[in-house]
C-alpha positions, 0 to 999 in steps of 0.5 A: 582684577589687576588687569581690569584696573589697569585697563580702567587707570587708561584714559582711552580716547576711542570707544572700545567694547569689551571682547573676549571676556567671561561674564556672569548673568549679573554681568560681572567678569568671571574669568578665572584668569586675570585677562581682559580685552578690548576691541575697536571693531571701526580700526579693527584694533584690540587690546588683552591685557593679562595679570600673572601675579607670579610671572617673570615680566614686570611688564612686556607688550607685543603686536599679534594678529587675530583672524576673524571670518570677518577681517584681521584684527591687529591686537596689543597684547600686554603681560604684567606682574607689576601695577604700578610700572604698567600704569606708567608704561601703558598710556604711551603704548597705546598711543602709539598703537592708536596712531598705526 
């Protein structure tokens, strides 16, 4: 999965546990999609990073909210048809969404 060796390419400086994602009895991703997220329940931040190996975004960010019964999430989300250019623009990305 492209979107999952993106995420694993982000040497992330925070614990963040994966939320969202499918997962087979063995433990392994099973979305038929390419699409992983990540979540820090402490900042209440997270990150879906989706790979459309088709699509017309190299790649493209944006800032959405998620509504939980329990509290907003304020969540990174990352489209990409392009690794490589992913891997260089990601790392200063979430930096800087770690920092608000």
């Amino acid at each position: 999965m492209k979107s999952l060796e993106l995420w694993q390419s982000v040497n992330a400086d925070r614990q963040w546990k994966e939320w969202l994602n499918k997962k087979g009895n063995d433990g392994t991703l099973i979305d038929t999609d390419d699409n992983v997220s990540f979540i820090d329940t402490e900042t209440k931040k997270a990150v879906k990073i989706t790979y459309e190996p088709n699509g017309k975004h190299e790649f493209e960010h944006w800032n959405s909210d998620f509504d939980s019964d329990e509290y907003k999430i304020d969540v990174l989300n990352i489209v990409f048809s392009n690794i490589e250019k992913a891997k260089s623009e990601l790392p200063s990305i979430l930096s800087n969404f770690n920092k608000n």
